[in-house]
C-alpha positions in Angstrom: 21.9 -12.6 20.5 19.3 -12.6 18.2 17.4 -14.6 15.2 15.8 -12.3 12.3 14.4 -11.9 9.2 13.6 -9.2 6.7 11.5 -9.1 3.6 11.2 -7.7 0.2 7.6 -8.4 -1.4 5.7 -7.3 -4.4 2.4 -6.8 -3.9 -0.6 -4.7 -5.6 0.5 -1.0 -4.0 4.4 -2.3 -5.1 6.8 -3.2 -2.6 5.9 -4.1 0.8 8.9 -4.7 3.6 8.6 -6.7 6.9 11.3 -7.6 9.6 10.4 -10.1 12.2 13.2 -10.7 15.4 13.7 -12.6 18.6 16.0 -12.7 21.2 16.9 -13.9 24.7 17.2 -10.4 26.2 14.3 -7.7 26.8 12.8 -5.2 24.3 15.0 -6.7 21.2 11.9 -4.7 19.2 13.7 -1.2 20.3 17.2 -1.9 18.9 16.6 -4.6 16.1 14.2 -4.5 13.0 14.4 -0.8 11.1 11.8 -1.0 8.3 11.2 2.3 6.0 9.6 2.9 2.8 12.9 2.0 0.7 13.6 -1.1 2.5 14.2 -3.0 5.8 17.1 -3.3 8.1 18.2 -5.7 11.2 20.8 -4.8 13.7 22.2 -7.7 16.2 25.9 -7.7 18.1 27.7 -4.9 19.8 26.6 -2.3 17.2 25.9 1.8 17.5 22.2 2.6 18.0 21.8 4.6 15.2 23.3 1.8 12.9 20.1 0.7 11.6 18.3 4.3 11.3 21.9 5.4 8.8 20.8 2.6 6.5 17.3 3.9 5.9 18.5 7.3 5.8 20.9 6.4 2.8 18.5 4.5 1.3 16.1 7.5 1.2 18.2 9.1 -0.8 18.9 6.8 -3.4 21.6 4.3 -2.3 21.2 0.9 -2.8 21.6 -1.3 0.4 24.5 -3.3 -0.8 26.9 -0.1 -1.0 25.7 1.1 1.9 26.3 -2.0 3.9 29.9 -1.7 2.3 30.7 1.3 2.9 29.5 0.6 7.3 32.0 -2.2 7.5 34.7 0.2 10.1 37.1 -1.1 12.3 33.7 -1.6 14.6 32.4 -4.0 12.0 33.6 -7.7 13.8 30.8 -6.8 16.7 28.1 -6.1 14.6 26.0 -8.0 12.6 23.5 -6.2 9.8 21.1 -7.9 6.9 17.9 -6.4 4.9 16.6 -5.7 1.6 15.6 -2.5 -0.6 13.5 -2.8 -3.4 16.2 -4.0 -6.1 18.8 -5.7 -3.9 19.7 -7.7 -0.3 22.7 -7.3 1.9 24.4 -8.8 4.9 27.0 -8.6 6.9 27.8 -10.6 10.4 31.2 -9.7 12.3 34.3 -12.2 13.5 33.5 -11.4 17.0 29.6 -12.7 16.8 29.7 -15.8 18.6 29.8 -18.5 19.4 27.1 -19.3 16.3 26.5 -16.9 14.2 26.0 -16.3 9.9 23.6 -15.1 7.5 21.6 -16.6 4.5 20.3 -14.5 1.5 17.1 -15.6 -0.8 15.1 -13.9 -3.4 14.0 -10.7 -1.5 14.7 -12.2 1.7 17.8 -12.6 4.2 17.9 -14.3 7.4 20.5 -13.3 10.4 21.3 -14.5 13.3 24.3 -14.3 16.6 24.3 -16.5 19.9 21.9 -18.8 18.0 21.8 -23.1 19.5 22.7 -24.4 15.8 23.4 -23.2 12.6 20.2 -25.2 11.6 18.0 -21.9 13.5 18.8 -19.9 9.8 17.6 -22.9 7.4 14.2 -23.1 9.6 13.7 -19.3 9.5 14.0 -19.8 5.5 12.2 -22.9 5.1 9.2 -21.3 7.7 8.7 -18.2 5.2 8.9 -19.9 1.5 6.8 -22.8 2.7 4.3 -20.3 3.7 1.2 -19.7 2.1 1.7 -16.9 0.1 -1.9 -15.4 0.8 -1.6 -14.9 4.2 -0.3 -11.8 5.6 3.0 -10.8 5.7 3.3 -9.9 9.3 1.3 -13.5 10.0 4.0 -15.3 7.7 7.0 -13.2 9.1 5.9 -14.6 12.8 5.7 -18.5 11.6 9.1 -18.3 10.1 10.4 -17.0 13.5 8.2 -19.8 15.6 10.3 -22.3 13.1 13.3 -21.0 13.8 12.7 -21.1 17.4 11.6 -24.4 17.3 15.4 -25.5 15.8 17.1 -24.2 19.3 16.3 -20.0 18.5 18.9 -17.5 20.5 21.4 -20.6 22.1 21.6 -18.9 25.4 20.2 -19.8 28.7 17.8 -16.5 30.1 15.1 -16.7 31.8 13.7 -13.3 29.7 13.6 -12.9 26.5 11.4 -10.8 23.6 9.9 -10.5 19.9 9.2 -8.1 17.7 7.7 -7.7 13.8 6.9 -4.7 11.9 5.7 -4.6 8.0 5.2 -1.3 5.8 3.8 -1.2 2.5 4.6 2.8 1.3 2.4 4.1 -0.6 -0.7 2.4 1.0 -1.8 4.7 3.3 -1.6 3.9 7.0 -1.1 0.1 7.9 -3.2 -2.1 10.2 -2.0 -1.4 13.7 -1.2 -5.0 14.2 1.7 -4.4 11.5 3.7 -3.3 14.1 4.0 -5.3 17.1 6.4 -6.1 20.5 6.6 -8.1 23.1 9.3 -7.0 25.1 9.5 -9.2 28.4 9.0 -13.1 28.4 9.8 -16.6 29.0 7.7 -17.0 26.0 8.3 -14.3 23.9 7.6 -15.9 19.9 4.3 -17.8 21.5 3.1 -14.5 23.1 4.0 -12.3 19.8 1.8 -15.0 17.9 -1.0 -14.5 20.2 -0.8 -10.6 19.9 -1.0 -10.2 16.5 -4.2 -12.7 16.4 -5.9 -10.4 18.5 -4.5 -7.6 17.6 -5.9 -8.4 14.3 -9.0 -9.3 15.3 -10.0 -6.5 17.4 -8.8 -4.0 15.0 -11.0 -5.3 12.2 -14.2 -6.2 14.8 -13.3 -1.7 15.3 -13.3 -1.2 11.6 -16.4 -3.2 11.1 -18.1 -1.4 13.9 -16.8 2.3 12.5 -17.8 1.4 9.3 -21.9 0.0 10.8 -22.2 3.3 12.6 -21.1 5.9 9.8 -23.0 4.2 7.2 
């Protein structure tokens, strides 16, 4: 029931992670992407809440995602479907009972996910819309053009009238990020457009409130 992807990047302050997700079902940003300073998780399928939250615990304290992935796949595992990245590996992991399409791809430092999707062809436009990025843009900006590709190749397959978005990047050790790093749109017809169109403003009018902070307390 939902399209995702979730990235490892090296950057100047070290390793930067970003999830982006859609779905046609509300508030898919409450259940899906799981980012933390060791790496970045997405949860789709019939899964426990707390499925995404035990990955970033154990990779807090030193697990690597691929055992950790491992080690989840219970007798609950054909509902569930789970990808990410840490800083020195990727994992993935989507469940028999994830239909009617449904699979996983893994690149270098990336992974793409998806369950319910229109065509297999929604995880090869995910991929293709974040390497042919350009590389200078912003993570969170490049995260959201990969998911408007993969929604242009048929997205989430089912027919809803609602449907939502959601991206989140984190860069530890960097100090707070921009509040438009961490964005949701949790109710629309047009949930990837309006997602897009947040995090332009959202950009904007945080750094027209930096510039203006920065004017007054100089």
């Amino acid at each position: 029931m939902t399209y995702s992807i979730c990235v490892r990047e090296r950057g100047a302050a070290g390793h930067r992670f970003g999830v982006a997700a859609a779905a046609r079902v509300p508030a898919v940003g409450s259940v899906c992407p799981h980012v933390g300073d060791e790496g970045a998780v997405a949860v789709a399928g019939v899964a426990d809440r707390d499925l995404g939250g035990r990955c970033l615990a154990a990779l807090a304290d030193g697990r690597r995602l691929d055992a950790v992935v491992d080690e989840m796949t219970d007798d609950t595992a054909d509902r569930w479907q789970l990808h990410g990245v840490d800083a020195a590996s990727s994992a993935a992991h989507t469940g028999d009972d994830c239909r009617p399409v449904a699979g996983h791809h893994a690149g270098d430092g990336y992974t793409v996910a998806g369950t319910s999707m229109a065509d297999e062809e929604v995880l090869d436009a995910l991929e293709r819309g974040y390497r042919e990025n350009e590389r200078d843009a912003p993570l969170a900006y490049r995260l959201l053009t990969a998911l408007a590709a993969g929604e242009r190749a048929g997205g989430d397959g089912r027919d809803l009238p609602v449907g939502s978005a959601a991206v989140v990047v984190r860069t530890p050790g960097a100090g707070p990020e921009p509040l438009y790093h961490d964005l949701r749109v949790d109710a629309s017809e047009t949930p990837v457009a309006d997602l897009r169109e947040t995090y332009r403003q959202a950009k904007q009018g945080y750094e027209a409130a930096v510039e203006r902070y920065q004017t007054e307390n100089s």
